[in-house]
C-alpha positions as CSV (number, residue, x, y, z in Angstrom):
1,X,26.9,29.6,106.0
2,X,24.2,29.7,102.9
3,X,22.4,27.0,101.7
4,X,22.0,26.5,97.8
5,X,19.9,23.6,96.5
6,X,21.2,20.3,94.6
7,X,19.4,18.9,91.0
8,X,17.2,17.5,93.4
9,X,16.0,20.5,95.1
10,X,17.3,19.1,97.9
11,X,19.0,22.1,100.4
12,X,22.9,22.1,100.6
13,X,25.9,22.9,102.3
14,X,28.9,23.6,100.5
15,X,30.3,21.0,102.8
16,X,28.1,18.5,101.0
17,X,29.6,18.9,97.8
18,X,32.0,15.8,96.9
19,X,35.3,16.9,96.1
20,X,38.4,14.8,94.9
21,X,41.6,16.2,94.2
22,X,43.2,17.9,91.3
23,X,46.8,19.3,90.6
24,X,47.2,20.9,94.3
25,X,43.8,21.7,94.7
26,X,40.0,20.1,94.3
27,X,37.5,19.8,91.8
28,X,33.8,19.1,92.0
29,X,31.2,18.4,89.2
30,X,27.4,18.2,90.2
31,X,24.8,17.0,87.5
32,X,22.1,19.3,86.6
33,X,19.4,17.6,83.5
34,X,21.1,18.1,80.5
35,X,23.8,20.0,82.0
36,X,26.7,19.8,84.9
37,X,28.5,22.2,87.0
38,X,31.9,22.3,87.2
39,X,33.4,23.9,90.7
40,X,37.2,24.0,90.7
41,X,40.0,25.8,93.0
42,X,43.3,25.1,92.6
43,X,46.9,27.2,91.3
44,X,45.4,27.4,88.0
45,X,41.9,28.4,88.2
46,X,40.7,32.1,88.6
47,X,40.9,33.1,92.5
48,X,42.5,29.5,93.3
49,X,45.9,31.1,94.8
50,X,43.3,33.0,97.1
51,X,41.2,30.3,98.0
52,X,38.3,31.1,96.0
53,X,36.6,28.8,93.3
54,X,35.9,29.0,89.5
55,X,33.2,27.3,87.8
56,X,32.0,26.4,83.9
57,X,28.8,25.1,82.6
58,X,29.0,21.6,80.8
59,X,26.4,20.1,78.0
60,X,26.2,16.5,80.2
61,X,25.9,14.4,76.1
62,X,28.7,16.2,74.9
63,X,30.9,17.2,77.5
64,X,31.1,20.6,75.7
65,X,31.7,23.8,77.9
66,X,28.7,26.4,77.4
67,X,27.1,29.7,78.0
68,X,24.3,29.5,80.2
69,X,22.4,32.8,81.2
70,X,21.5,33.3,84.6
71,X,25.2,31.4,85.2
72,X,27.6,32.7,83.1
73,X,27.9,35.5,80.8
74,X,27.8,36.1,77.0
75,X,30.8,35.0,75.4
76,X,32.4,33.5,78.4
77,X,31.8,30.2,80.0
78,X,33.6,30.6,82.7
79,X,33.2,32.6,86.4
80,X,36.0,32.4,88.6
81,X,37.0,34.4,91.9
82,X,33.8,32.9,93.6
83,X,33.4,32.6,97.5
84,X,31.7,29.5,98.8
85,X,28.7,31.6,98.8
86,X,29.1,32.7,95.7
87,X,29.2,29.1,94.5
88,X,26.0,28.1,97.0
89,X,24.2,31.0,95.0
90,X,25.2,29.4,91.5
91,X,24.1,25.7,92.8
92,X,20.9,27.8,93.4
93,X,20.3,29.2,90.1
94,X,21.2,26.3,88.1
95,X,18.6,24.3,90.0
96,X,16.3,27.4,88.7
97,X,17.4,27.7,85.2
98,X,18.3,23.8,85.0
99,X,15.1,22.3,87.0
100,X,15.6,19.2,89.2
C-alpha cells in the first residue's frame, strides 16, 4: 500500500488515519496549519456506494470549505471517487502545499 505523510511529516498508512463513524459509513479529518482535510465515504459522498472516498479542504478558524490548488480544483472544493491511494497522495500534497 502507499505511504503519504501526516502535518507532521511523519510517513502514513491509510490504516493510521482515525476514523469514527458517520450515517453508514466513516469520516476522518486530519489537521494541516491553517487548514484540515476532510476524508469521508459513506451513501452520500461521491464514490461512497463503491467504496471509494471523497474529500474537502477546511479553513481550520473558520470552518469554512475552500479551494486549495494542488488539492482541489477551481471552483470546486470537493474531490470525490478517490481510492485509498488516491487519498495517501492528497495527505501527501497537503503536507507540500500546507507545510508541517
Amino acid at each position: 500500500m502507499e505511504e503519504g505523510k501526516d502535518q507532521k511529516g511523519k510517513i502514513m498508512k491509510f490504516e493510521d488515519i482515525k476514523f469514527v463513524s458517520l450515517y453508514d459509513g466513516k469520516s476522518a479529518v486530519i489537521p494541516f496549519g491553517k487548514y484540515e482535510l476532510s476524508i469521508v465515504s459513506h451513501e452520500h459522498s461521491y464514490g461512497g456506494k463503491q467504496g471509494l472516498y471523497e474529500i474537502a479542504v477546511f479553513k481550520s478558524d473558520s470552518n469554512d470549505q475552500v479551494e486549495l490548488p494542488g488539492i482541489t480544483r477551481e471552483g470546486d472544493t470537493v474531490k470525490g471517487w478517490l481510492t485509498e491511494e488516491d487519498v495517501l497522495g492528497i495527505i501527501k500534497k497537503m503536507h507540500t502545499v500546507c507545510g508541517p
